[in-house]
C-alpha positions, 0 to 999 in steps of 0.5 A: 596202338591208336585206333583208326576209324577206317583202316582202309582210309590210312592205307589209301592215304599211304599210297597217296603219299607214296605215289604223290611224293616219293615215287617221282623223285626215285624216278627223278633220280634215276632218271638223271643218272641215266642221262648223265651217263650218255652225255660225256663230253667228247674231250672227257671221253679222249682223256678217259682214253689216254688215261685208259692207255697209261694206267689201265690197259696193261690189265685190263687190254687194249680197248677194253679187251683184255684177258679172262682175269680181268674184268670186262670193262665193256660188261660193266653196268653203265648205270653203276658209276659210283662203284666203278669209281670206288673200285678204281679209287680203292682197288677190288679183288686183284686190282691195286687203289689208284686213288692216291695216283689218279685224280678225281676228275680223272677217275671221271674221264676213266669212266666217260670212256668205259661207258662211251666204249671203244669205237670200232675200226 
């Protein structure tokens, strides 16, 4: 083990370091992904709307209001978009992989609509 001169100095050092360089980009990072789930474009949330109807609702309910076995799309994280498109690609407890029937983008366009929500009537 080297010996440090003054202990105290190369903890400070860490956090310097610390807050100086890895701080900023994890609050970066989250951040963005804050942002870009409030920013879908309005015609991607329509088609993640359509795509909801074909392929989702039959389960899950009409807009996003389905049956106590089925997960509440309207409670799912907004900020876990990478689970939401592993769950739908790859399937989860009950429900069946549709990444071999659903395109990537509109994997995306499914969840444009699950984090925009259903406008009320």
């Amino acid at each position: 083990m080297p010996h440090v001169a003054n202990p105290g100095l190369a903890l400070n050092a860490g956090a310097v370091l610390l807050a100086t360089f890895v701080l900023p980009i994890m609050l970066a990072g989250t951040s963005a992904l804050a942002q870009n789930t409030n920013s879908f474009a309005p015609d991607q949330i329509k088609r993640g709307a359509a795509l909801y109807a074909t392929n989702c609702e039959s389960c899950h309910g009409v807009k996003m209001v389905g049956p106590e076995w089925a997960s509440d799309l309207q409670k799912f994280p907004k900020d876990q978009s990478a689970r939401f498109v592993d769950s739908v690609t790859n399937g989860v407890r009950n429900m069946p992989p549709w990444g071999d029937v659903l395109k990537r983008d509109e994997i995306e366009a499914l969840w444009a609509y699950v984090v925009a929500g259903e406008k009320k009537d």
